[in-house]
DSSP file (Angstrom, degrees, kcal/mol; ACC not computed):
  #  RESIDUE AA STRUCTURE BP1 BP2  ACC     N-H-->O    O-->H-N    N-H-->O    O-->H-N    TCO  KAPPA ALPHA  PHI   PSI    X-CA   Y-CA   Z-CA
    1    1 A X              0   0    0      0, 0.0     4,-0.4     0, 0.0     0, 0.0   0.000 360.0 360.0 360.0 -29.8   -3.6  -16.2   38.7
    2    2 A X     >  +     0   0    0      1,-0.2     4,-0.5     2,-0.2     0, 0.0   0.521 360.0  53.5 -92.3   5.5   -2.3  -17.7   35.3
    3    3 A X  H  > S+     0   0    0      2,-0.2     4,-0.8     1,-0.1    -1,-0.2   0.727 107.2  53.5-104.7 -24.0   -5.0  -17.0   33.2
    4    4 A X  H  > S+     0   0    0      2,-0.1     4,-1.2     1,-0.1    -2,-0.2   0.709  89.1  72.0 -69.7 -15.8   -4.8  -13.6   34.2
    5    5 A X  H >> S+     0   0    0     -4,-0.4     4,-2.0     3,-0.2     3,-0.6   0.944  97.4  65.0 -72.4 -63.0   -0.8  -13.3   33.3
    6    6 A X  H 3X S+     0   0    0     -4,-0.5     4,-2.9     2,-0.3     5,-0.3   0.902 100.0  44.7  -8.3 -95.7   -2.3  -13.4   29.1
    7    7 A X  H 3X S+     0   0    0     -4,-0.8     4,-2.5     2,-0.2    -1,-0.2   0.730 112.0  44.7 -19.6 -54.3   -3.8  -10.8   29.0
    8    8 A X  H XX S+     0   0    0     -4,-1.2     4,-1.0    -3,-0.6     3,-0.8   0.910 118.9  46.9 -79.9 -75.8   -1.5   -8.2   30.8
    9    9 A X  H 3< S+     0   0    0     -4,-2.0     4,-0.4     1,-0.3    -2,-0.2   0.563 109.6  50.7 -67.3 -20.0    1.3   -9.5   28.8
   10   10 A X  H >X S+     0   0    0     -4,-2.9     4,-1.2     2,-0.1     3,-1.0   0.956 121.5  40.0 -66.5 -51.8   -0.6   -9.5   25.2
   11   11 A X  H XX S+     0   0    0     -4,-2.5     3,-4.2    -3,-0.8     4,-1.9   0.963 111.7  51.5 -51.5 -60.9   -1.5   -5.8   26.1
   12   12 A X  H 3X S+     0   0    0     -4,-1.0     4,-2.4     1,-0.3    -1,-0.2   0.824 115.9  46.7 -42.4 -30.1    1.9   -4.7   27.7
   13   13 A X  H <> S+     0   0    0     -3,-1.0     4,-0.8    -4,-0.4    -1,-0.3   0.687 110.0  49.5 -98.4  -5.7    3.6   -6.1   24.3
   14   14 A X  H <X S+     0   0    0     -3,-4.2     4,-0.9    -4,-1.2     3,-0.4   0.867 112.3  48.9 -89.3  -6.4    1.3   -4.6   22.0
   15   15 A X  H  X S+     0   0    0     -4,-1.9     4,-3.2     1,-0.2     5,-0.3   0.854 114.8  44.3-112.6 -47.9    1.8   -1.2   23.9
   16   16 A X  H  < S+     0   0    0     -4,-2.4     4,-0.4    -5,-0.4    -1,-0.2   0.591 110.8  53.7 -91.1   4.2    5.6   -1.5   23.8
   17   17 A X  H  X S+     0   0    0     -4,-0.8     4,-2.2    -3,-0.4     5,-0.2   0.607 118.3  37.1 -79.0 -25.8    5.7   -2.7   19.8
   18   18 A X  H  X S+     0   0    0     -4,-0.9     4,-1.1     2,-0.2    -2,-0.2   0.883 114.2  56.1 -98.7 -16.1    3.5    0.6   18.8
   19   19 A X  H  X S+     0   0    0     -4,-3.2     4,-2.3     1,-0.2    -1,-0.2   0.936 112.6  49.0 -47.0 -48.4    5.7    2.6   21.7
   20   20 A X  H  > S+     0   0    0     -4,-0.4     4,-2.8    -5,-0.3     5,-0.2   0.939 113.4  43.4 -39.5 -63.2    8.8    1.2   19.4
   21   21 A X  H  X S+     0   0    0     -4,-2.2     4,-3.6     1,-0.3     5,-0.5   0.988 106.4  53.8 -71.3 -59.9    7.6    2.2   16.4
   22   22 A X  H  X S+     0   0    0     -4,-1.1     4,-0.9     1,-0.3    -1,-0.3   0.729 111.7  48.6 -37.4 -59.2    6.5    5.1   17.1
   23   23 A X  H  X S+     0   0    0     -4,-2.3     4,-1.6    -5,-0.2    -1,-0.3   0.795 109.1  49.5 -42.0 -47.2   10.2    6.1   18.5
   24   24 A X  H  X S+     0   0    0     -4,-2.8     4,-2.3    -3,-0.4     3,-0.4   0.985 109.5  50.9 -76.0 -40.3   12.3    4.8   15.8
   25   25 A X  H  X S+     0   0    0     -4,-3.6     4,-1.5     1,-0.2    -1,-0.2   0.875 113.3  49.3 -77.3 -13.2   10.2    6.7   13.1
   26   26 A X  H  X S+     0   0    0     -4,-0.9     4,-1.7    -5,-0.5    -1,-0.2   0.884 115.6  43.4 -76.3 -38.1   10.6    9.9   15.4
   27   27 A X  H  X S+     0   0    0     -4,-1.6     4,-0.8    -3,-0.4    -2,-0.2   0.730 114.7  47.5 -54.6 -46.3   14.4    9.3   15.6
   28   28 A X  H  X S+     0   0    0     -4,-2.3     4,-3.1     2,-0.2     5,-0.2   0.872 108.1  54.0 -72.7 -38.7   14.8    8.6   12.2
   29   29 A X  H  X S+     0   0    0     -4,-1.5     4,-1.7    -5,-0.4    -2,-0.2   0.957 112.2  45.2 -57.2 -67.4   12.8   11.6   11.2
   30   30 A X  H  X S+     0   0    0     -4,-1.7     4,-2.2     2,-0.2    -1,-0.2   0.833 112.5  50.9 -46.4 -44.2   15.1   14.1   13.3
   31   31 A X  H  < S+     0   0    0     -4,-0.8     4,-0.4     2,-0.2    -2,-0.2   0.950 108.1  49.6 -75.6 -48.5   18.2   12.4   12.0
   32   32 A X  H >X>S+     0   0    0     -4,-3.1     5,-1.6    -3,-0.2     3,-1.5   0.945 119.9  42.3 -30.3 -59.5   16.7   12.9    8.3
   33   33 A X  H ><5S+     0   0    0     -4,-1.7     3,-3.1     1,-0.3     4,-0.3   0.918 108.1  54.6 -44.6 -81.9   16.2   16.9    9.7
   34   34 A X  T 3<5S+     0   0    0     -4,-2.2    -1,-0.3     1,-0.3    -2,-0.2   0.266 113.3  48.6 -43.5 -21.2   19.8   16.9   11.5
   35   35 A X  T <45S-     0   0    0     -3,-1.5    -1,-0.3    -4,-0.4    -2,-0.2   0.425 115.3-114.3 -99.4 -30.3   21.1   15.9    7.5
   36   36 A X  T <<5S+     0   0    0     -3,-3.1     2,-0.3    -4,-1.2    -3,-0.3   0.952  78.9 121.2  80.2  54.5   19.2   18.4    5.8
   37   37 A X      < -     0   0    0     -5,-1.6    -1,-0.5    -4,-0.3     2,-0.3  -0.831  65.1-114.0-135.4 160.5   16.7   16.0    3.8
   38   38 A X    >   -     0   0    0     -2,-0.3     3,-1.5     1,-0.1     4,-0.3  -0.826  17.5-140.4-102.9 144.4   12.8   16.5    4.6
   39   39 A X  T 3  S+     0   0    0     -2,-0.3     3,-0.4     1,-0.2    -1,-0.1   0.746  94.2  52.6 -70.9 -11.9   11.3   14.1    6.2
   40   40 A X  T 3> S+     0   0    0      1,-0.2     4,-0.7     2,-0.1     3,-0.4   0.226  83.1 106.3-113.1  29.2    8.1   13.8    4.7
   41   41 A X  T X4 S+     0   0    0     -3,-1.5     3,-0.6     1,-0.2     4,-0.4   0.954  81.1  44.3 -50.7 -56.4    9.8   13.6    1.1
   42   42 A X  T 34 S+     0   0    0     -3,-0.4    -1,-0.2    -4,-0.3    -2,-0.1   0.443  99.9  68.0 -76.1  -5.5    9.3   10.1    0.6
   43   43 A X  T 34 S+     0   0    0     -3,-0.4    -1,-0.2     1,-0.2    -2,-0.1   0.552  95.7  69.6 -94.0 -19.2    5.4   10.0    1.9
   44   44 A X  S << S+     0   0    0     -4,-0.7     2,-0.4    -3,-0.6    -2,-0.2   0.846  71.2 102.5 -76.9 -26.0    4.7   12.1   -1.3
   45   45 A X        -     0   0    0     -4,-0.4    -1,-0.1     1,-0.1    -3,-0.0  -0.601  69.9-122.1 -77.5 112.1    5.2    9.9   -4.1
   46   46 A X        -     0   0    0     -2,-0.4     2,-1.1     1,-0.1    -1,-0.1  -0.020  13.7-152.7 -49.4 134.8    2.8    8.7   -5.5
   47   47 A X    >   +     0   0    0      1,-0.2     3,-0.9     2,-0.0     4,-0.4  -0.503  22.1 167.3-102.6  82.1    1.8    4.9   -6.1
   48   48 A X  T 3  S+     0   0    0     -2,-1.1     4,-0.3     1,-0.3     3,-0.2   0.679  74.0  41.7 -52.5 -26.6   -0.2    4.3   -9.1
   49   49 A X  T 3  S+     0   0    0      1,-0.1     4,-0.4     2,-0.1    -1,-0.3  -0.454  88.1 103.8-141.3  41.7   -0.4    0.7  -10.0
   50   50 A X  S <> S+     0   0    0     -3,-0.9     4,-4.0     2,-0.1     5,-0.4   0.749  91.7  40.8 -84.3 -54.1   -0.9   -0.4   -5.5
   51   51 A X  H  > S+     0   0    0     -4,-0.4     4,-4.0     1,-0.2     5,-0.2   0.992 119.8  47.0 -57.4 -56.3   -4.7   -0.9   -6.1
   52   52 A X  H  > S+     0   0    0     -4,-0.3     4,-2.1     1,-0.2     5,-0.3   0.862 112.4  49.1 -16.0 -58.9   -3.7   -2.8   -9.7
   53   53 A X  H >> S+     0   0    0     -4,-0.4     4,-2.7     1,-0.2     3,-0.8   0.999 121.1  34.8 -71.4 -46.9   -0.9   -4.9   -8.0
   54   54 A X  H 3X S+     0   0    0     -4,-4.0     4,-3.5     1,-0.3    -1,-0.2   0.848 109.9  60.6 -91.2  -6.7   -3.3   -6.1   -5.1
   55   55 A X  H 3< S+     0   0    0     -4,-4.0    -1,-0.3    -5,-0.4    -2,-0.2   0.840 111.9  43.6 -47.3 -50.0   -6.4   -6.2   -7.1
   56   56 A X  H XX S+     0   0    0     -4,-2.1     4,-1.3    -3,-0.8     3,-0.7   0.776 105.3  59.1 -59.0 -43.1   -4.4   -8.9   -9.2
   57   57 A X  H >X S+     0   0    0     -4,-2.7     3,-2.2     1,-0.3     2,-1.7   0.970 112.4  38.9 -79.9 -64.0   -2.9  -10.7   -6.4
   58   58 A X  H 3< S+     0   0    0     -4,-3.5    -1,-0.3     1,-0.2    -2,-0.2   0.176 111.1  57.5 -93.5  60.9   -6.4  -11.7   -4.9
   59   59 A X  H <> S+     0   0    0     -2,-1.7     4,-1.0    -3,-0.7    -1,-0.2   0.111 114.0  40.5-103.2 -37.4   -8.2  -12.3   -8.3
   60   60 A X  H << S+     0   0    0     -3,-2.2    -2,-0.2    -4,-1.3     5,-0.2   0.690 114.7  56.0-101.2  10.8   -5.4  -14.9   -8.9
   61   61 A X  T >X S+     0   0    0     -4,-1.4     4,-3.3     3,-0.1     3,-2.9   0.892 106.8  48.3 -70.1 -63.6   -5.8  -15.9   -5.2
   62   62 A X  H 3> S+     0   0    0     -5,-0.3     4,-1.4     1,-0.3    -2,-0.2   0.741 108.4  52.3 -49.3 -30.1   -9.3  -16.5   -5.6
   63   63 A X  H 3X S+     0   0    0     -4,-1.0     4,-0.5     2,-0.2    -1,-0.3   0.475 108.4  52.8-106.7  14.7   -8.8  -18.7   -8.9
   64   64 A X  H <>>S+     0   0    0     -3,-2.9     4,-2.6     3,-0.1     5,-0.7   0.628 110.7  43.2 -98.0 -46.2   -6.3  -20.9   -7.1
   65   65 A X  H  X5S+     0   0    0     -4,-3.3     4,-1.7     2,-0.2     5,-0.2   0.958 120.3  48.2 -44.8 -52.9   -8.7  -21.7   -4.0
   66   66 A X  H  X5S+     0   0    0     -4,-1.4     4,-3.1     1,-0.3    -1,-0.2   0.864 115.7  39.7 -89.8 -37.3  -11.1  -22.0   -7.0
   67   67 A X  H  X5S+     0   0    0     -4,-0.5     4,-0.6     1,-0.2    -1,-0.3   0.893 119.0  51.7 -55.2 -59.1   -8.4  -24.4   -9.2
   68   68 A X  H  X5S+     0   0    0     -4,-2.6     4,-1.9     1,-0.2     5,-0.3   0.749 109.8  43.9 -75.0 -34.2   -7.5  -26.3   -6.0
   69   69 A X  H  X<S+     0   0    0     -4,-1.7     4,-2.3    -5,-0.7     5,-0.3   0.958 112.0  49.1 -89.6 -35.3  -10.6  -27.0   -5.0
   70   70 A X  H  X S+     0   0    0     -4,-3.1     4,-1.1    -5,-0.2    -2,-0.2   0.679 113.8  56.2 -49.4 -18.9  -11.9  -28.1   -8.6
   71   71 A X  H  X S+     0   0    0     -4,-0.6     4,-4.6    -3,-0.2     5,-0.3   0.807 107.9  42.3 -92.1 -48.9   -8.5  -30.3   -8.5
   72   72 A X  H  X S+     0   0    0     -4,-1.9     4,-1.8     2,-0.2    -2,-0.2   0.901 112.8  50.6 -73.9 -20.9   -9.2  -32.3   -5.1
   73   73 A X  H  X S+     0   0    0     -4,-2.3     4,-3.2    -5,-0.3     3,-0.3   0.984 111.2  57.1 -83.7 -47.5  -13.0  -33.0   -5.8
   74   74 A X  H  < S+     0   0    0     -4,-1.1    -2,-0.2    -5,-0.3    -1,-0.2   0.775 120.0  24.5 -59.1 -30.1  -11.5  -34.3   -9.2
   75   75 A X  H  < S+     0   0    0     -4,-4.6    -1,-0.2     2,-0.1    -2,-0.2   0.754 134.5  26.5-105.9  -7.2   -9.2  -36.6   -7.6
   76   76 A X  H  < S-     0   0    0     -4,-1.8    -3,-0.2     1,-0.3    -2,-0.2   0.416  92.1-122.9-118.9   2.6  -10.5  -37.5   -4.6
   77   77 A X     <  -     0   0    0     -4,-3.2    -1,-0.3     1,-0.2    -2,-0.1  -0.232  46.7 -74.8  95.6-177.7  -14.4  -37.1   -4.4
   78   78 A X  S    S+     0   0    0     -2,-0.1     2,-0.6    -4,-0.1    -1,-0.2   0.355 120.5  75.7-101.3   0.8  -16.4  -35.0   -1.9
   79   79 A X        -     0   0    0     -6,-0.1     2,-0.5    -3,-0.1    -1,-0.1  -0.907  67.8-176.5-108.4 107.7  -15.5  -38.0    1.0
   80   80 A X        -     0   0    0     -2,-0.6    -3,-0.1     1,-0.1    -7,-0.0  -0.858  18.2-140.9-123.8 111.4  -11.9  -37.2    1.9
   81   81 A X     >  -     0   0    0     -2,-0.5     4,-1.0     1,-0.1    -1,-0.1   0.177  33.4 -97.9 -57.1-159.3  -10.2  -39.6    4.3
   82   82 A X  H  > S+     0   0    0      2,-0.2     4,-2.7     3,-0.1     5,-0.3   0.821 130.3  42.5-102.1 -56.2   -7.5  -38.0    7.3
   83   83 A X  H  > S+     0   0    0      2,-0.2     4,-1.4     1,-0.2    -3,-0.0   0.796 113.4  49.6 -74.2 -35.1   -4.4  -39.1    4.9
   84   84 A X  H >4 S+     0   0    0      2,-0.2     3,-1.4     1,-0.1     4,-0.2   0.997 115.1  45.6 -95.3 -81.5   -6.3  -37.8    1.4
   85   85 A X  H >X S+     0   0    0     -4,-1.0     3,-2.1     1,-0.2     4,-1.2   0.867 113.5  48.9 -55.1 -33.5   -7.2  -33.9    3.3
   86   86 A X  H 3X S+     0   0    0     -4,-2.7     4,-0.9     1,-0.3     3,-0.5   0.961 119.6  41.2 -67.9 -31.6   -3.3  -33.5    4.9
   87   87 A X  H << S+     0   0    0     -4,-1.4     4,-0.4    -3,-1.4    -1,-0.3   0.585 108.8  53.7 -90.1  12.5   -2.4  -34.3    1.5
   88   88 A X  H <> S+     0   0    0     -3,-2.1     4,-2.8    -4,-0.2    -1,-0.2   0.494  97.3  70.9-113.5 -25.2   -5.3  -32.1   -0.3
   89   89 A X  H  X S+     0   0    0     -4,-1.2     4,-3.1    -3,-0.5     5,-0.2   0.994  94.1  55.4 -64.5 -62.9   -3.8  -28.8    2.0
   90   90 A X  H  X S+     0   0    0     -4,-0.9     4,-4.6     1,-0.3     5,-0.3   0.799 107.3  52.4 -20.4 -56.1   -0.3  -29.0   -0.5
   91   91 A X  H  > S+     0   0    0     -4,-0.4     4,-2.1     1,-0.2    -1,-0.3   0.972 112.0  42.9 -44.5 -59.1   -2.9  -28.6   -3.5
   92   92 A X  H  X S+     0   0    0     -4,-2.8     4,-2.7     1,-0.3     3,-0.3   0.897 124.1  35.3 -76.4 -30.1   -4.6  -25.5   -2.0
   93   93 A X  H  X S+     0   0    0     -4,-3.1     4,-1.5     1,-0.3    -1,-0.3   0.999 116.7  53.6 -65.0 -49.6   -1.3  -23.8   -0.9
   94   94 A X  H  X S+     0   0    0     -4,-4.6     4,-1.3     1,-0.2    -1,-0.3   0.734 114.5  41.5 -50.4 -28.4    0.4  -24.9   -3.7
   95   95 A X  H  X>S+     0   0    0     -4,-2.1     4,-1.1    -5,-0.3     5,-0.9   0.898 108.4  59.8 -89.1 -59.9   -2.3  -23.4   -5.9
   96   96 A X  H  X5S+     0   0    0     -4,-2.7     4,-0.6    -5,-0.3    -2,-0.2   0.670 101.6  50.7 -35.4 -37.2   -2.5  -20.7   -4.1
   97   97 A X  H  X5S+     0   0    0     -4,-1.5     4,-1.6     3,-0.2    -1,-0.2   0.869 112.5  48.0 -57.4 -66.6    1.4  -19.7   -4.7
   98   98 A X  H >X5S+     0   0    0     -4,-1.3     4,-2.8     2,-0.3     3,-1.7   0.984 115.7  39.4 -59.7 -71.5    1.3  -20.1   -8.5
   99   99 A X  H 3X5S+     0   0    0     -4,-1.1     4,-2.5     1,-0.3    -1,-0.2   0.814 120.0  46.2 -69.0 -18.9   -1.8  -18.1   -9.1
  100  100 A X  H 3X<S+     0   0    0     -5,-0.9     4,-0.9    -4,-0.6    -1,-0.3   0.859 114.2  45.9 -68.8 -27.1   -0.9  -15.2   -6.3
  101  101 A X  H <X S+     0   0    0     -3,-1.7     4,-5.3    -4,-1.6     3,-0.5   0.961 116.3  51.4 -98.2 -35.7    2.5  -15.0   -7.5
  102  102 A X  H  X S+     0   0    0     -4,-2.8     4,-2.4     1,-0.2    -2,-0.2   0.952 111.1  53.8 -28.2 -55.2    0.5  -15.0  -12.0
  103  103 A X  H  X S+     0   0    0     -4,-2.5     4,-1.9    -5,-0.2    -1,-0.2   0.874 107.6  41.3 -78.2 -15.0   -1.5  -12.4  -10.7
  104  104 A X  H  X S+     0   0    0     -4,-0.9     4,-2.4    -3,-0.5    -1,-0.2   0.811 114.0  54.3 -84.4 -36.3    1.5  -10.1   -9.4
  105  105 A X  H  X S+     0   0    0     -4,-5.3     4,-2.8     2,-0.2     5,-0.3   0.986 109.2  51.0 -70.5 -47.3    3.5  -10.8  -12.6
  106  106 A X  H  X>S+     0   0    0     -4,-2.4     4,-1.3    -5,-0.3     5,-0.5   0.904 103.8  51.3   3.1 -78.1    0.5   -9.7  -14.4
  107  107 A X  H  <5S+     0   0    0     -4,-1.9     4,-0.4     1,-0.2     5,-0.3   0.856 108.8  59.8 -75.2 -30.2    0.3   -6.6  -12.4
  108  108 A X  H  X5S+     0   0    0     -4,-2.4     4,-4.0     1,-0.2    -1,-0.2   0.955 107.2  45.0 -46.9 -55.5    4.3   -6.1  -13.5
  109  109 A X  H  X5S+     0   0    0     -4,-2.8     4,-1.0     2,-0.2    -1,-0.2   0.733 105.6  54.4 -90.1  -1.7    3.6   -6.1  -16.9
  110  110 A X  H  X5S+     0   0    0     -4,-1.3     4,-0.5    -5,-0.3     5,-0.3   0.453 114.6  49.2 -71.5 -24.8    0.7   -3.8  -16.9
  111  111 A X  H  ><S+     0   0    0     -5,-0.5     4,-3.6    -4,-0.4     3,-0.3   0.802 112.3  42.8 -80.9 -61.4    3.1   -1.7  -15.2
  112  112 A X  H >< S+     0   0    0     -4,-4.0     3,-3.6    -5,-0.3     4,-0.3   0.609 109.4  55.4 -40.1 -99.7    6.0   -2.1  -17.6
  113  113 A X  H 3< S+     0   0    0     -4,-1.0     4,-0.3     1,-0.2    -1,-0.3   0.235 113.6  46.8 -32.3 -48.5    4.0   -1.8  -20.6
  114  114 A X  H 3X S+     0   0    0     -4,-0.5     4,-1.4    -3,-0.3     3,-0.3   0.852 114.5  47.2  28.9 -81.8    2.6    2.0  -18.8
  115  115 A X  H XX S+     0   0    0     -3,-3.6     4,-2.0    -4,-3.6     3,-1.2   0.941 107.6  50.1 -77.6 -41.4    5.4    2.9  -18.1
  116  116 A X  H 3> S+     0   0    0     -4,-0.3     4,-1.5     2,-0.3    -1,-0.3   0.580 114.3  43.0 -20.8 -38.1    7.0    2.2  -21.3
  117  117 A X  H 3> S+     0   0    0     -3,-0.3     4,-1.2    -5,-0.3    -1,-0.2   0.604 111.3  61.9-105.6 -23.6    4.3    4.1  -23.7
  118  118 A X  H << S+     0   0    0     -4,-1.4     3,-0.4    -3,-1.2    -2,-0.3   0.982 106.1  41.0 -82.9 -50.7    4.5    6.7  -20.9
  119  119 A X  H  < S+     0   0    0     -4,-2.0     3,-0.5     1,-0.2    -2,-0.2   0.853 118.0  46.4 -50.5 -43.1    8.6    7.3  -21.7
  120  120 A X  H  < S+     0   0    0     -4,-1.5     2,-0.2     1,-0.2    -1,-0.2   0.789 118.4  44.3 -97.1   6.3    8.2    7.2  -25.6
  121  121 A X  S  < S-     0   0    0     -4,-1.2    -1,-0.2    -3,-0.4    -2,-0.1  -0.601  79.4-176.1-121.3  85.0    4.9    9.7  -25.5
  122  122 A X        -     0   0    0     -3,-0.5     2,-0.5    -2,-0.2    -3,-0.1  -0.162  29.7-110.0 -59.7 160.0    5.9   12.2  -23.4
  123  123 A X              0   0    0      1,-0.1    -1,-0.1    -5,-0.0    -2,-0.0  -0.960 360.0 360.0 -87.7 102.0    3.3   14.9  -22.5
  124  124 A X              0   0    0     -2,-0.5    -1,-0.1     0, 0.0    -2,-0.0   0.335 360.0 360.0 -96.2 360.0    4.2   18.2  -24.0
C-alpha cells in the first residue's frame, strides 16, 4: 500500500503545480486586459545576446570541471582516499562558481560593448 502512495502523490502534485501556473498566468493576463495593457506585449521583445549569455556560462562551466579536475589530480594523485574526495568536491564546485559566474561577465561585456557602438552609430 505504501509504495503505491509515491506515485499518486508525485503525479497529483505535478498536475496541481502546472494547474497553478497555468491559472495565475490566466488571471494575470485578464487583469493586464481589465487595465488596458496587452497582454502579450512583453512576449515580443526580443532577446539577442540569450544564446551568447548561455553559450558562455557552459564554456566557462566546462573549463572549471576541466580546471578542477586538472587541480585535484595535481594535488592529490589519481588514488583519492574518503577524506581527500569530500574535500576534492569544494574544488569542483568551487571552480565551477568562478568560471560560470567569468563566463556570464563575459557575456555582459560583449553586451555592453554592442550596445554601446549600437547607441553612438545609429542606423539612419
Amino acid at each position: 500500500m505504501e509504495g503505491i502512495l509515491v506515485p499518486i502523490s508525485l503525479f497529483l502534485g505535478a498536475f496541481a503545480m502546472v494547474f497553478g501556473i497555468r491559472y495565475l498566468s490566466n488571471k494575470e493576463k485578464m487583469a493586464m486586459i481589465e487595465r488596458g495593457i496587452d497582454p502579450g506585449i512583453h512576449k515580443a521583445t526580443p532577446k539577442p545576446f540569450v544564446s551568447l549569455k548561455f553559450g558562455l556560462l557552459l564554456v566557462g562551466l566546462g573549463l572549471g570541471l576541466l580546471v578542477a579536475l586538472f587541480t585535484v589530480r595535481g594535488i592529490y594523485g589519481s588514488d583519492l582516499t574518503h577524506q581527500e574526495e569530500s574535500q576534492s568536491v569544494a574544488v569542483y564546485f568551487g571552480c565551477l562558481g568562478v568560471f560560470g559566474g567569468f563566463g556570464l561577465i563575459v557575456s555582459y561585456l560583449i553586451e555592453k560593448k554592442w550596445l554601446d557602438t549600437q547607441s553612438h552609430n545609429p542606423k539612419v
